[in-house]
C-alpha positions in Angstrom: -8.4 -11.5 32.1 -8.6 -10.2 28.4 -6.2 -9.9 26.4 -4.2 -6.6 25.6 -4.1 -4.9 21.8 -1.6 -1.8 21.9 -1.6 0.8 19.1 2.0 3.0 19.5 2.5 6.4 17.7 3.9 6.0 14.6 7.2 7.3 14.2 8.2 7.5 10.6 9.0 10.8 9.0 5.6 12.4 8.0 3.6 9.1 8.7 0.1 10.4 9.9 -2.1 7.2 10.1 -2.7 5.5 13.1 -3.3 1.4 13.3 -6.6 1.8 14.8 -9.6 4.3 14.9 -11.6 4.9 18.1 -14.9 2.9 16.6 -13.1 -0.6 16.8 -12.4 -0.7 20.1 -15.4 -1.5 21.2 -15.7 -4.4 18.9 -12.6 -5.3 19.6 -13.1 -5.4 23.4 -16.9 -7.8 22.8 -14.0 -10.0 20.9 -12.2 -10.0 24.2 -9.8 -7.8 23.5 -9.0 -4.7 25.7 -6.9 -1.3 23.8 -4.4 0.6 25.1 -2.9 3.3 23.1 -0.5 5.8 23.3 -1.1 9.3 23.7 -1.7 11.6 20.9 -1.2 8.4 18.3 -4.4 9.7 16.8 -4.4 13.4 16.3 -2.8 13.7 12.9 -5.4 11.5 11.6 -8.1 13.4 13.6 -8.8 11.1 16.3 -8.6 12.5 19.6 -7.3 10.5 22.8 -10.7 11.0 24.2 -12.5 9.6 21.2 -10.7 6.7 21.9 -11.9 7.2 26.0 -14.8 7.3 24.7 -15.2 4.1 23.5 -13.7 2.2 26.4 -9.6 2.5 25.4 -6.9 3.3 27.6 -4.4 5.9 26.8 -0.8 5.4 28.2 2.7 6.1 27.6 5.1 4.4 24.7 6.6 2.3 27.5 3.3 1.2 29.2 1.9 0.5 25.8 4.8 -1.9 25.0 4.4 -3.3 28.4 1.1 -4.0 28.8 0.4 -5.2 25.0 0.0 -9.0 24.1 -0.9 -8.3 20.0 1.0 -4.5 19.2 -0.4 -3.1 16.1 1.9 -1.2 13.9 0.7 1.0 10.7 4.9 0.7 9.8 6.7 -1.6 12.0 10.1 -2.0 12.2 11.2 -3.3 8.4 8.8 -0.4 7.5 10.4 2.0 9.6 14.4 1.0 9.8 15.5 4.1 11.2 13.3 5.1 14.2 12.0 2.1 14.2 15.0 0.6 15.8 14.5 2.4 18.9 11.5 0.9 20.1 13.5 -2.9 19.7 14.1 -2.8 23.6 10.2 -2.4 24.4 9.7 -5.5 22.6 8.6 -8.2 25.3 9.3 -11.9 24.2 6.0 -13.5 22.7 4.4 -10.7 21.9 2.4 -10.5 18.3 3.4 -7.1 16.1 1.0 -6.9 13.6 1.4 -4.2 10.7 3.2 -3.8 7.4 7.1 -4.4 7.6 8.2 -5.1 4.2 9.5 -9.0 5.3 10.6 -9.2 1.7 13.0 -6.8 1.8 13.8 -5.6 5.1 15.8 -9.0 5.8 18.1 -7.5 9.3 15.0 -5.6 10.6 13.0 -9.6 10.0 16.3 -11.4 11.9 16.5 -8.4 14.5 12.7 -9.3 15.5 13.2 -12.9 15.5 15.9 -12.6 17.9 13.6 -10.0 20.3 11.4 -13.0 20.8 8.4 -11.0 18.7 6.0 -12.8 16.7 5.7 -10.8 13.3 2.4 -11.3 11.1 3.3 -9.1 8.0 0.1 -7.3 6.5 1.7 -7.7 3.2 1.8 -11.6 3.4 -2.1 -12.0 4.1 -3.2 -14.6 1.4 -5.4 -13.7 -0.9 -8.5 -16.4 -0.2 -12.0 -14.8 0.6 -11.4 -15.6 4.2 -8.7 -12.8 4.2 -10.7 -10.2 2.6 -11.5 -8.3 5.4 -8.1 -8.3 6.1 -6.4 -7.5 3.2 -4.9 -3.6 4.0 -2.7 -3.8 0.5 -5.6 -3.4 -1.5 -7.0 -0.4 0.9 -3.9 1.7 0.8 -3.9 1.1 -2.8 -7.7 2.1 -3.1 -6.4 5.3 -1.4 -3.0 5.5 -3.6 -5.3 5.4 -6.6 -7.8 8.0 -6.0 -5.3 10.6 -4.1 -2.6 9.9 -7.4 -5.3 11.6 -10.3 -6.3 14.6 -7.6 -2.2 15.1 -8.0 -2.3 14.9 -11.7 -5.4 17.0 -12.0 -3.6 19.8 -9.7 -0.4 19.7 -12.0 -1.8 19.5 -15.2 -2.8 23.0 -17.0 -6.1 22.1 -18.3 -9.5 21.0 -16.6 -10.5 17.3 -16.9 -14.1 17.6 -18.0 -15.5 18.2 -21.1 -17.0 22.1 -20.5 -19.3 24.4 -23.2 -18.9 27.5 -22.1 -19.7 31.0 -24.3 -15.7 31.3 -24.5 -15.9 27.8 -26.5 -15.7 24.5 -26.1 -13.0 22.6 -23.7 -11.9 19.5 -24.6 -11.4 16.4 -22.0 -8.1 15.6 -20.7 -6.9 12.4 -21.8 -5.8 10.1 -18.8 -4.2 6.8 -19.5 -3.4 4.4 -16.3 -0.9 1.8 -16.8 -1.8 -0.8 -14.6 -4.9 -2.6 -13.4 -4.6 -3.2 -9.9 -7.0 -2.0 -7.5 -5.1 1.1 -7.3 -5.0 1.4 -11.2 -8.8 0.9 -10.9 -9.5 3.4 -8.0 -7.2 5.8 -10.5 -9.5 5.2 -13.6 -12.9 5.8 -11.7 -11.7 8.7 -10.3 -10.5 10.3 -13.1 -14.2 9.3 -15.0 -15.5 10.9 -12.2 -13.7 14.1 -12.7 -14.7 14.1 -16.1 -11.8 12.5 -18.1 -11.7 10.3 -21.3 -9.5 7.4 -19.6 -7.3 4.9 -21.1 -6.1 1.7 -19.2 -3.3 -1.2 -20.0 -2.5 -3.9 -17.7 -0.4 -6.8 -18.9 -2.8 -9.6 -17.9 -5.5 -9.4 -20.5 -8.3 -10.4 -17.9 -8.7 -7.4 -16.4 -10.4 -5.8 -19.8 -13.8 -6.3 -18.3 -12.8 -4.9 -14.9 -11.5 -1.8 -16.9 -14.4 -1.2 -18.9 -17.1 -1.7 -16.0 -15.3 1.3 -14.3 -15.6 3.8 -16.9 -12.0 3.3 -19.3 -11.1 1.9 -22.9 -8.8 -0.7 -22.6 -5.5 -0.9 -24.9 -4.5 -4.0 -26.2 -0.6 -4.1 -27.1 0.2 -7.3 -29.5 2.4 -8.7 -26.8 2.9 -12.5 -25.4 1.0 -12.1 -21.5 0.6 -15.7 -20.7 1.9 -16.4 -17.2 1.4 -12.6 -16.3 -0.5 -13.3 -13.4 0.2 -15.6 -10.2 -1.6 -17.6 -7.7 -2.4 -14.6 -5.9 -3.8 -12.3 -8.4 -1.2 -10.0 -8.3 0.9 -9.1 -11.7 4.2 -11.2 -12.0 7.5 -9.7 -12.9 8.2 -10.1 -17.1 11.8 -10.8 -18.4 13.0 -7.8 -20.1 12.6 -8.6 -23.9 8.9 -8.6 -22.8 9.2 -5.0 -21.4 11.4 -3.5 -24.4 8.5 -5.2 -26.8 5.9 -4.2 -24.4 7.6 0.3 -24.5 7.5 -0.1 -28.4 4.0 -0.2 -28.1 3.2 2.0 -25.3 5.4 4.9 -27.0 2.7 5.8 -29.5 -0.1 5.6 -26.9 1.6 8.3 -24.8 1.9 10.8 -27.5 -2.0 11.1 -27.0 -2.1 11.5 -23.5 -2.6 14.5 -20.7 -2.1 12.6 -17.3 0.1 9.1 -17.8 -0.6 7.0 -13.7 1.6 4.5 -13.3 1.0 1.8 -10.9 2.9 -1.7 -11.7 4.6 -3.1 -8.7 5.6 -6.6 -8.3 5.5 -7.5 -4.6 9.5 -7.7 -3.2 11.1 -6.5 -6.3 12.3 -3.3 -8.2 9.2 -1.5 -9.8 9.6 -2.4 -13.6 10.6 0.5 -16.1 7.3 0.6 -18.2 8.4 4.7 -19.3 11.8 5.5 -20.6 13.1 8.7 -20.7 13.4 8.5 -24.7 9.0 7.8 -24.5 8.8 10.8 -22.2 10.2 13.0 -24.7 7.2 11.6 -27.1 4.9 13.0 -25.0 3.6 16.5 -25.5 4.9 19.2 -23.4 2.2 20.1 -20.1 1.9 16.6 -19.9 1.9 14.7 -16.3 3.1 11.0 -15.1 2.5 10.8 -11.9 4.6 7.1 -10.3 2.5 5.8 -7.5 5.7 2.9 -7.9 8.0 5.5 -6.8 8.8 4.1 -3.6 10.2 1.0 -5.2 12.3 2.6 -7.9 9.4 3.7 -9.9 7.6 2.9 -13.4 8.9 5.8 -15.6 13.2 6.4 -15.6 13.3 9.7 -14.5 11.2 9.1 -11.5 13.0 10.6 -8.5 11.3 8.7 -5.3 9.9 11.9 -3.4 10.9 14.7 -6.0 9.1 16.6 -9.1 10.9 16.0 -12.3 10.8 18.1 -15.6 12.2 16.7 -18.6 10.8 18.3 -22.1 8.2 20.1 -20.7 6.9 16.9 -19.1 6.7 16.6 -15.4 7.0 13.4 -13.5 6.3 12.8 -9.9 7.3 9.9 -7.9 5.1 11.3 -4.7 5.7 8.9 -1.5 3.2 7.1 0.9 0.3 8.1 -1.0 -2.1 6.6 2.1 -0.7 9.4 4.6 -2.1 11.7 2.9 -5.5 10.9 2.6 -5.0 9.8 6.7 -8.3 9.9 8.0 -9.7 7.5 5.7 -6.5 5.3 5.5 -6.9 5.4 8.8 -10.4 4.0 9.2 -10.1 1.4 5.7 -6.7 0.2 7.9 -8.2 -0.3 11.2 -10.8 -2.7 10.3 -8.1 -5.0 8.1 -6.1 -4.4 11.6 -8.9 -5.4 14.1 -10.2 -8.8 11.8 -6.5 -10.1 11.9 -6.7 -9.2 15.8 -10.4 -10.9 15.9 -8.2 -14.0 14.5 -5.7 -13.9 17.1 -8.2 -14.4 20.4 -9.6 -17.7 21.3 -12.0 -17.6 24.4 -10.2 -14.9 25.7 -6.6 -15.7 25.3 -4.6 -14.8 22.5 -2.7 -16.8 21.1 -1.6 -18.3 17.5 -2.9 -21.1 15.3 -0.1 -21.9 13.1 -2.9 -24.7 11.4 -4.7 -21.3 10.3 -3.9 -20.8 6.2 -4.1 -17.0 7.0 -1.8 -16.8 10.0 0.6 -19.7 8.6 1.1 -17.4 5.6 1.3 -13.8 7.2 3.6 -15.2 10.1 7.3 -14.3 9.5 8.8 -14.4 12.9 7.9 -16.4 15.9 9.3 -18.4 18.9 13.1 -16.7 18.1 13.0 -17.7 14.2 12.5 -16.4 11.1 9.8 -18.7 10.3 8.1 -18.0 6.8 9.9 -20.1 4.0 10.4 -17.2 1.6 11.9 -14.5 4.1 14.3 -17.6 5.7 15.3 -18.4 2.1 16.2 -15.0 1.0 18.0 -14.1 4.8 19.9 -17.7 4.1 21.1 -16.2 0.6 21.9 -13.1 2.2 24.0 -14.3 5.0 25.9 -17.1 2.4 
C-alpha cells in the first residue's frame, strides 16, 4: 500500500499559499506516494480542489487529512503558526513526518510540544546547503519571491518612475535604487529593479558577492570595512559584533543621501535582524524617499521599521511589509511545492516511508523525532531555555 502525503489548509492570519500545487501529485504518486488534501486548501492560491482531482489527489476533511497522512506537509507548521497552529496538536498521530517551515530556532515550546506528540519534524529552514539539497531548498524561493515583490512595493510608493524616459515635456531622470544585502533576495531585488529601468546600487558585507552583483545589472559599493569571517559554512551572511555595524552606518550614511528606493534584506538565520539604518541616517536621506525592510519580520534592518506598518519620518517612508511570499501566492505556491515534493521523494523507499537518519540532508533538517528534540542546536538552545 502507498504511502500517504497530506497537505492541510493553512491557517495563519492572511497566509494564502498552499504546500503543494495540483501538478506534483502525479509525480508524487509514480514516487509511490498517494495525496490527500483538504478542501479548499488551494483556492487562495488559485488551485481548485478539482485541479487537484484532476490529477489523481483525494480531497477530504482536516481530520481525515491528519488521519490518513504518513508525511503532512505544512507551508507554516506549528513554530510558524503558534497561535492557530496549536489547535491542530491533537490531529497529530505518533510517527508521523510534518514537513514545512517552523522556525526550530526560535519557536523552542512549539519544537518540545511536537516532540512530545510523537511527530517527526524536518524543518525547511534547516535543509543544508550541498548541491544535493538544491531542489529542496524553499528559503532561497521565498526569498526569490521577497526580492522581486519588495521593489514592485517601492516602485508603487515612491513619486517618481524608475526608468530613464525622453519625453517632449523633458527628460526624466532614473530612480536611484540601492539594495543592502546580497542574498538571493537582494539579487532577485537588484534585477528587478534593472528591469524596471533603475540605476541600482548593491552592498553586501561579504566582498564575494561583487561579481554576483554586477552580472545582474548593479554597481557594487565597497565600504573600507574589516569583512573577513562574514560568511559561514553555509553561504549565508554571519552576524557582525556591533563596532563592525557602527563602522559599517558611518559609511552607509553618505551612500543613502543619493538614493530613491533603499531594500533592505540582511537577516541572519535565528537572530534579531541587524540595524544596518538608524533613524539619525534616515533623516540624511532626501524627503520622497522609500526603504522598504524585507527583515521586518525579525525586527527589521532600518530602526524605525514597524513589522507590518508604514512609517514616515522626515518625509521618508519606511515599510516593514510581512510575508512577502503570500503575496505573490501563485507562484510561491508552485517554487514551494517542488522544494516540498523532492524532500517527500526523499522520504519513500520502495513504497514505504520512512527516515534515514544516515542521510546528510534529513540528519540536518530533522528536529524532532521518536518523542525528542533531536537536532543538536534546537536541544542546546531548549536546554538553556529550560536552565
Amino acid at each position: 500500500m502507498p504511502g500517504i502525503l497530506g497537505i492541510a489548509r493553512e491557517t495563519f492570519p492572511q497566509e494564502r499559499r498552499v504546500a503543494l500545487v495540483p501538478r506534483q501529485c502525479e509525480a508524487l504518486r509514480k514516487a509511490g506516494l498517494e495525496v490527500i488534501i483538504e478542501q479548499s486548501a488551494g483556492v487562495e492560491a488559485g488551485f481548485s480542489d478539482e485541479s487537484y482531482v484532476a490529477r489523481g489527489a483525494r480531497v477530504g476533511s482536516r481530520e481525515g487529512v491528519f488521519r490518513d497522512a504518513d508525511i503532512l506537509a505544512q507551508v507554516r507548521c506549528l513554530g510558524a503558526n503558534p497561535e492557530a497552529g496549536r489547535a491542530d496538536l491533537p490531529l497529530f498521530r505518533r510517527g508521523q513526518v510534518l514537513v514545512g517551515f517552523g522556525e526550530p530556532l526560535t519557536a523552542l515550546r512549539e519544537c518540545y510540544d511536537l516532540a512530545t506528540a510523537g511527530v517527526s519534524l524536518l524543518a525547511l529552514e534547516l535543509i543544508p546547503r550541498i548541491t544535493r539539497a538544491q531542489s529542496m531548498d524553499a528559503l532561497s524561493s521565498m526569498a526569490t519571491i521577497s526580492g522581486y515583490r519588495a521593489v514592485l512595493l517601492g516602485a508603487s510608493q515612491l513619486p517618481k518612475m524608475f526608468p530613464l524616459l525622453m519625453t517632449a515635456a523633458g527628460t526624466l531622470t532614473p530612480a536611484k535604487v540601492f539594495v543592502l544585502g546580497a542574498g538571493v533576495a537582494g539579487l532577485q531585488a537588484i534585477a528587478t529593479a534593472r528591469r524596471l529601468g533603475a540605476v541600482v546600487y548593491a552592498y553586501d558585507v561579504r566582498p564575494a558577492v561583487k561579481e554576483q552583483v554586477e552580472s545582474v545589472g548593479a554597481k557594487f559599493v565597497m565600504l573600507d570595512v574589516d569583512a573577513q569571517a562574514s560568511e559561514d559554512k553555509g553561504g549565508y551572511a554571519k552576524a557582525m559584533d556591533e563596532s563592525f555595524y557602527r563602522r559599517q552606518r558611518e559609511l552607509l550614511t553618505d551612500t543613502l543621501r543619493e538614493q530613491d528606493v533603499v531594500i533592505t534584506t540582511a537577516a541572519v538565520p535565528g537572530r534579531k535582524s541587524p540595524i544596518l539604518i538608524t533613524a539619525e541616517m534616515v533623516g540624511a536621506m532626501p524627503p520622497g524617499s522609500v526603504i522598504v525592510d524585507i527583515a521586518a519580520e525579525r525586527g527589521g534592518n532600518c530602526e524605525l521599521t514597524r513589522p507590518g506598518e508604514t512609517v514616515v519620518h522626515n518625509g521618508v517612508t519606511i515599510l516593514g511589509p510581512l510575508n512577502l511570499p503570500s503575496l505573490v501566492s501563485h507562484h510561491a505556491s508552485q517554487m514551494l511545492s517542488s522544494n516540498i515534493a523532492a524532500v517527500a521523494k526523499l522520504l519513500v523507499r520502495d513504497g514505504q516511508v520512512g527516515l534515514d537518519l544516515e542521510d546528510q540532508i534529513i540528519r540536518e533538517a530533522l528536529v524532532t523525532h521518536e518523542g525528542k528534540v533531536v537536532h543538536p542546536k534546537v536541544a542546546e538552545l531548549l536546554a538553556a531555555a529550560h536552565a
